[in-house]
MIZA-428582 format. One record per residue (C-alpha): x negated, y negated, z negated; residue in three letters. Coordinates in steps of 0.5 Angstrom, whole numbers, plus 500, padded with zeros to 3 digits. Each point is the difference from the previous one (the first is absolute). Layout:
N
XYZALA/...
//
This chain:
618
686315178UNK/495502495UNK/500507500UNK/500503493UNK/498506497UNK/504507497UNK/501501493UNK/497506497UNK/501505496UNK/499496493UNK/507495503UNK/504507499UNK/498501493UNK/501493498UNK/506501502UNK/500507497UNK/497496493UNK/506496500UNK/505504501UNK/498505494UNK/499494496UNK/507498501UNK/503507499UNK/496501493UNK/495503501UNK/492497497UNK/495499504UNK/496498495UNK/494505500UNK/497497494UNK/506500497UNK/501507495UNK/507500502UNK/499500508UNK/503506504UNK/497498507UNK/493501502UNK/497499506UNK/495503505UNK/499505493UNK/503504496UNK/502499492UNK/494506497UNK/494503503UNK/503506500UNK/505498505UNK/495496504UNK/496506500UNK/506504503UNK/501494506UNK/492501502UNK/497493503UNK/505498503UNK/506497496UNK/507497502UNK/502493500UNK/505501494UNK/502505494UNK/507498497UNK/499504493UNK/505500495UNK/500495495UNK/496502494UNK/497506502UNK/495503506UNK/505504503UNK/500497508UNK/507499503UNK/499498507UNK/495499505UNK/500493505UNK/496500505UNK/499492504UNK/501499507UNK/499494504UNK/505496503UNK/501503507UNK/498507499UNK/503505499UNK/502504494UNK/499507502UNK/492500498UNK/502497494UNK/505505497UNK/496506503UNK/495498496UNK/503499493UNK/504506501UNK/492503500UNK/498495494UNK/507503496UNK/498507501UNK/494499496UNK/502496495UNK/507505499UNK/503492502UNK/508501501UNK/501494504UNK/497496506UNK/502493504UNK/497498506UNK/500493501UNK/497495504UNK/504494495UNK/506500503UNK/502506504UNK/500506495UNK/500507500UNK/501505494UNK/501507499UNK/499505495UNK/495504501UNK/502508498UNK/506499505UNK/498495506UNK/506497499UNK/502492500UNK/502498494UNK/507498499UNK/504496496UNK/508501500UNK/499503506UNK/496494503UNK/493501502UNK/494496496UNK/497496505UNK/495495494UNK/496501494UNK/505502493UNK/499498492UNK/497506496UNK/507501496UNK/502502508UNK/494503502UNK/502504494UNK/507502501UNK/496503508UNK/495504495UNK/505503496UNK/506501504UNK/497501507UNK/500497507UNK/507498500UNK/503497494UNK/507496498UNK/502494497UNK/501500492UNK/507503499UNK/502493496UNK/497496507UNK/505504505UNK/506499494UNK/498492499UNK/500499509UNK/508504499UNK/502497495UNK/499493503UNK/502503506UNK/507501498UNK/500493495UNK/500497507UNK/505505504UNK/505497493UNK/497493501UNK/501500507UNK/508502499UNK/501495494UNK/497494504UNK/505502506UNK/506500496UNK/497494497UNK/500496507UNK/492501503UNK/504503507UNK/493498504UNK/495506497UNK/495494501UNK/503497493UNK/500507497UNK/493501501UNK/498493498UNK/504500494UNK/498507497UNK/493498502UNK/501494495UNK/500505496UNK/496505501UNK/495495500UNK/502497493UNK/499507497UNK/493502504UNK/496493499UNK/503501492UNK/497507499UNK/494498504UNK/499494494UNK/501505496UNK/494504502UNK/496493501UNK/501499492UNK/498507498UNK/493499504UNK/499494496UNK/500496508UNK/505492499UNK/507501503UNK/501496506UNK/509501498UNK/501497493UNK/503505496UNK/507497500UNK/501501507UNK/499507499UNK/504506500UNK/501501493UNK/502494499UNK/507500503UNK/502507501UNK/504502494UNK/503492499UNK/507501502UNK/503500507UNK/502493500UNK/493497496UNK/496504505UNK/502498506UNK/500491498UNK/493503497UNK/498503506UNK/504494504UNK/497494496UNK/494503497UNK/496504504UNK/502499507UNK/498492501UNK/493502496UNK/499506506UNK/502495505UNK/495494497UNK/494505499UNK/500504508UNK/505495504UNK/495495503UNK/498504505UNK/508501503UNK/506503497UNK/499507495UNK/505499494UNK/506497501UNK/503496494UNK/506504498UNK/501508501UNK/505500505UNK/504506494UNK/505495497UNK/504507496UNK/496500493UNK/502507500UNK/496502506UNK/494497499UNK/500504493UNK/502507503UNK/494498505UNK/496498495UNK/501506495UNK/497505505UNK/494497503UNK/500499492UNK/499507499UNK/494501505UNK/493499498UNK/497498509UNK/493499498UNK/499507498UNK/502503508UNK/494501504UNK/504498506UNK/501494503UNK/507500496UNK/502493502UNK/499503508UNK/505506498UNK/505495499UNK/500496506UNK/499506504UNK/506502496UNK/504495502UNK/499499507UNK/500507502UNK/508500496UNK/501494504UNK/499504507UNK/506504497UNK/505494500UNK/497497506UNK/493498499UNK/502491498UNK/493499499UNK/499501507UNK/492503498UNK/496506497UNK/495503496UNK/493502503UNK/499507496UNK/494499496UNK/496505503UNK/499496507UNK/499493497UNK/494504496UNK/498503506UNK/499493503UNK/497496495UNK/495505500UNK/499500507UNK/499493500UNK/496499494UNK/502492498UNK/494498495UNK/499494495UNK/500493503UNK/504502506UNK/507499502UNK/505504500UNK/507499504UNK/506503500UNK/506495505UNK/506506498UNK/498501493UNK/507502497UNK/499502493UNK/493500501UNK/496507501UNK/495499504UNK/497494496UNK/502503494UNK/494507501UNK/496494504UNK/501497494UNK/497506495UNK/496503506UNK/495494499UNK/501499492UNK/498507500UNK/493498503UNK/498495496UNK/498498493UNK/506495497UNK/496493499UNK/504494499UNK/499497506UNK/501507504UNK/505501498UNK/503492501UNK/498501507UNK/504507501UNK/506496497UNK/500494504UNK/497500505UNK/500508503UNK/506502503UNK/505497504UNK/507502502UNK/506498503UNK/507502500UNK/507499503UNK/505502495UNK/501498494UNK/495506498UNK/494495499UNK/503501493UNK/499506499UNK/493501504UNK/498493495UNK/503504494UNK/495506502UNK/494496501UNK/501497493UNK/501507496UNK/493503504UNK/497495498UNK/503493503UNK/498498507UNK/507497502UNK/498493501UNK/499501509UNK/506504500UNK/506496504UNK/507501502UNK/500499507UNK/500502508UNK/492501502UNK/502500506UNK/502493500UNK/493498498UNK/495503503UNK/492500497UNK/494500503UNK/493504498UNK/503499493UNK/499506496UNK/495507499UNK/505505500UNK/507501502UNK/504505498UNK/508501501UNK/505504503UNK/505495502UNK/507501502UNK/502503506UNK/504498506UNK/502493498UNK/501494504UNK/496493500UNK/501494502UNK/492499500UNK/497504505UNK/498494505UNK/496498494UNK/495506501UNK/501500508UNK/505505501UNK/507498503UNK/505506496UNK/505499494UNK/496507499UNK/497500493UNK/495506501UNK/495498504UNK/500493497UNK/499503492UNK/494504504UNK/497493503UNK/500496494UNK/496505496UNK/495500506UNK/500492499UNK/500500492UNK/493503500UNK/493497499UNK/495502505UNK/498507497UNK/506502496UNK/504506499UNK/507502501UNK/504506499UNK/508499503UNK/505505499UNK/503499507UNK/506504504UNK/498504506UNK/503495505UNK/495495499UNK/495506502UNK/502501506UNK/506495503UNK/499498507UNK/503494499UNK/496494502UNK/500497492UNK/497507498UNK/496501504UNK/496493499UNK/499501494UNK/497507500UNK/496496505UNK/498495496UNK/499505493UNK/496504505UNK/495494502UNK/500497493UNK/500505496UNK/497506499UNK/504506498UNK/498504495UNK/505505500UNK/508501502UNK/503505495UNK/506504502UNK/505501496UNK/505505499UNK/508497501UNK/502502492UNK/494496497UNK/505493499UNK/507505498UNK/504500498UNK/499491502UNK/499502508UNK/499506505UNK/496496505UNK/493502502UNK/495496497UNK/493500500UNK/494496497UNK/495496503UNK/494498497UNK/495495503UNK/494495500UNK/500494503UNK/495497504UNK/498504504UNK/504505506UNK/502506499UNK/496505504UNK/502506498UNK/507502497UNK/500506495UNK/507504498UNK/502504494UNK/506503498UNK/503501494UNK/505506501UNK/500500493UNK/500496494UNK/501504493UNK/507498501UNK/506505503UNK/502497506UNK/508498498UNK/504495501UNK/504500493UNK/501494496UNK/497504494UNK/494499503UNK/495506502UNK/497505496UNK/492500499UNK/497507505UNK/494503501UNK/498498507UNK/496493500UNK/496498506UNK/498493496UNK/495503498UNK/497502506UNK/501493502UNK/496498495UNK/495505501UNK/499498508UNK/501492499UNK/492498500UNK/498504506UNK/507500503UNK/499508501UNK/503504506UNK/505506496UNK/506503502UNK/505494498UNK/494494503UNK/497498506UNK/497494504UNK/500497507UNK/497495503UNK/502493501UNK/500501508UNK/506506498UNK/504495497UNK/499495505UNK/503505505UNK/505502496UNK/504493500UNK/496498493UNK/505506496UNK/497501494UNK/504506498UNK/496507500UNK/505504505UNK/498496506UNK/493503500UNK/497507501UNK/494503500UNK/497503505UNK/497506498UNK/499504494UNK/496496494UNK/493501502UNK/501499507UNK/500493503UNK/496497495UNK/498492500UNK/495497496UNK/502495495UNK/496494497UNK/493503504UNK/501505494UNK/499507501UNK/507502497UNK/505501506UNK/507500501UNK/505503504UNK/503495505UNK/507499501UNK/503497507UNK/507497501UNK/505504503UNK/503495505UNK/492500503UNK/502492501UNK/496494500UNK/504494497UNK/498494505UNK/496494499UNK/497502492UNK/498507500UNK/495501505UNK/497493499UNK/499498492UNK/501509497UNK/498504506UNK/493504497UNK/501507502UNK/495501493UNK/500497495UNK/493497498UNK/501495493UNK/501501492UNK/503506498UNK/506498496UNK/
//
């Protein structure tokens, strides 16, 4: 194999260039309208205020020669802590209230007169941010709220569908799955219409005619607008988006006029476009945590937003990859997958043709491969590879860049035979097939319950074994047990790994907190202040030793029966005593030993055993 180069600091700030463009900002330094200028300031004066050397960015605010933020590059695998250390340095020369720290895809940023993170409806921000944003922090403070009509818009939406949900009850649709497709039918009706809207205004070409919209139904009467929607609208959405699979129905499932146009009426009401929150996701979030009340019939959860954000960024997919999700429900990781990378790259029409067809990729087994369809479709299409089907039916080898999923747990399969396991139990088998869908030098981030981890049964353990030879794990992620509340209590954790190379060295971290309140209650759980996100983020490329991470050598793991959860292992002494060198460097780690103090016959001593570990660092 050829061995290649490692990107320098100038693949970040392509990346970096991209994404200002994409949030509005010019780049243009030739141009009189340009408000970001690279390795020099705007005036001379302010050059002479920096000395001779300058930052990588200055963001200005439009029309003037006032600097807003500072952004300070990094190539990829480095640390950002140098990189923010020095733009808080350039900030205070300049008087510059802002500074990100980005290596083009993990990002810091923290305002400088307090050093706190900034926030977002109590949300950490963890990427660049448009110039009406970056104004918002300059001028209300490090940690700001949502537009009061957003939160009114996310409510009243919410409570449109407690009123839909009841009303399609009364009207028959008892499984929740046809009450959440149904509604959906029609959040999406309104939302591709407001998005047309906004499409026409900018002067671009509707992709939906405008007698397809919204606005060309909603104050018929109650009997017109549904044979309207029933013989108009519906056969055109199912001709121009059902040829990859089953997306619209041909008929509205509401045979009441009556209700069809109470439900209308409200949605009516709402302007969704100008919520800055994902308003379609609040809905369904909506509607399966009201399902949990009465049973749970769609039989699945959500993933909260914050954990599908953290491993996309953990994992970074880029453009010309493949992105895999086999339980995709209603589409959350491919949807961020989605605009993780879009936010990336310049909108040519070839780019963005290869990002819709031929980038992401997502199975399903309910009837919720609808819903993930429709999602693809509002962010920006990308629904043509999503399937209504069991994955494990159908095992893929070396076929995809990155997997990302959260599957199901403590399911039954009739298909662990075809991945060399003997049990009905799905767990393992779900782990495998990531582990076998995977191109050679892939990446995958896998939400997986505890079980998996450390299980003594025979199917487990083979396939830890086999994640630890052919794949090299980057991280196992602990999560606290109210992460998935009010869904499920069951410890889970994330795994991320590379494959193509075994794991020599296992690194642990532990999120205690997530910024949430730790409560089961089906009203969800309140933003708090203790994070440990952002640590995670801060520690991720040199893997650091902190008060919740630690490592352990790969001969450890081997003794202790390949379990793969932290509470097996102990350190032996306090941190700074006991040290092993790691990757020939001259940093040191603090080893870690298995408390059993056994060796697992006939694989540990012969393939793992090295009592230091001499290689790549990670």
């Amino acid at each position: 194999m050829v061995e290649l180069t490692n990107p320098t600091e100038s693949a970040s700030r392509k990346t970096i260039d991209a994404k200002l463009v994409n949030l509005g900002w010019n780049c243009d330094e030739f141009s009189p309208d340009c408000n970001v200028f690279t390795e020099r300031p705007k005036t001379k004066e302010q050059a002479r205020l920096l000395g001779r050397r300058p930052p990588d960015y200055i963001l200005y605010k439009s029309q003037s020669d006032s600097p807003l933020a500072i952004i300070e590059a990094k190539r990829p695998g480095q640390p950002l802590t140098t990189a923010l250390e020095q733009a808080v340095e350039y900030a205070e020369l300049l008087e510059v209230p802002v500074v990100f720290a980005s290596d083009g895809n993990l990002t810091e940023a923290q305002f400088v007169a307090t050093k706190t993170i900034l926030r977002l409806d109590g949300d950490f921000i963890a990427d660049l941010i448009s110039e009406s944003l970056l104004l918002r922090f300059i001028t209300e403070g490090p940690s700001i709220q949502s537009p009061t009509e957003a939160k009114l818009s996310r409510q009243q939406l919410i409570d449109v569908f407690a009123e839909a949900n009841n009303l399609l009850r009364n009207e028959g649709l008892r499984e929740g799955i046809e009450r959440f497709t149904e509604f959906s039918n029609l959040l999406f009706l309104k939302l591709i219409s407001e998005m047309e809207d906004e499409r026409q205004r900018r002067g671009e070409h509707r992709i939906l005619e405008a007698r397809y919209c919204w606005p060309n139904f909603c104050d018929r009467p109650a009997e017109d607008m549904l044979d309207y929607i029933n013989d108009t609208i519906l056969p055109r959405l199912a001709n121009k988006y059902n040829h990859s699979g089953d997306v619209f129905q041909h008929r509205l499932l509401i045979n009441s006029p009556a209700i069809l146009k109470r439900i209308v009426d409200k949605l009516s009401a709402l302007t969704l476009l100008n919520a800055d929150s994902d308003i379609k996701g609040d809905a369904f979030e909506y509607f399966l945590k009201n399902s949990v009340s009465v049973g749970n019939d769609l039989g699945e959860y959500f993933t909260p937003r914050h954990i599908v954000t953290l491993m996309v960024d953990l994992v970074d997919p880029r453009y010309g990859e493949t992105v895999y999700d086999p339980c995709c429900g209603t589409g959350g990781f491919l949807i961020h997958a989605f605009e993780h990378i879009k936010s990336k790259i310049l909108a040519t029409k070839e780019g963005m043709d290869f990002l819709r067809n031929y980038t992401f990729f997502g199975r399903e087994l309910t009837g919720t491969a609808k819903i993930a369809k429709m999602n693809m479709i509002l962010t920006g299409d990308g629904h043509t590879n999503i399937v209504q089907m069991d994955s494990l039916k159908a095992p893929v080898k070396e076929q995809y860049d990155v997997v990302l999923t959260n599957y199901a747990f403590s399911q039954k399969t009739e298909y662990a035979h075809y991945y060399g396991l003997r049990n009905r139990d799905a767990n393992p088998v779900f782990l495998q097939h990531v582990i076998d869908a995977l191109k050679p030098g892939g990446r995958a981030a896998v939400v997986v319950p505890d079980g998996v981890l450390f299980n003594e049964k025979s199917q487990y353990l083979k396939v830890r074994e086999n994640l630890l030879r052919d794949c090299d794990i980057q991280a196992i992620v602990k999560l606290h047990r109210f992460v998935f509340k009010p869904y499920a209590g069951q410890p889970t954790s994330i795994i991320v790994f590379n494959k193509g190379l075994r794991t020599r060295r296992l690194w642990f971290f532990n999120i205690e907190n997530d910024g949430y309140k730790k409560t089961g209650s089906k009203f969800g759980r309140p933003i708090i202040g203790a994070n440990d996100i952002p640590a995670l983020r801060y520690a991720w490329e040199n893997k650091d030793e902190t008060d919740v991470s630690f490592a352990v050598d790969i001969q450890n793991v081997a003794e202790c029966g390949f379990k793969l959860i932290p509470n097996v292992y102990e350190r032996r002494g306090e941190v700074g005593s006991n040290w092993v060198p790691l990757g020939g460097a001259s940093v040191m780690y603090p080893k870690y030993v298995g408390k059993s103090g056994r060796h697992w016959p006939g694989f540990g001593r012969q393939s793992w055993s090295r009592q230091t570990v001499w290689g790549p660092r990670w």
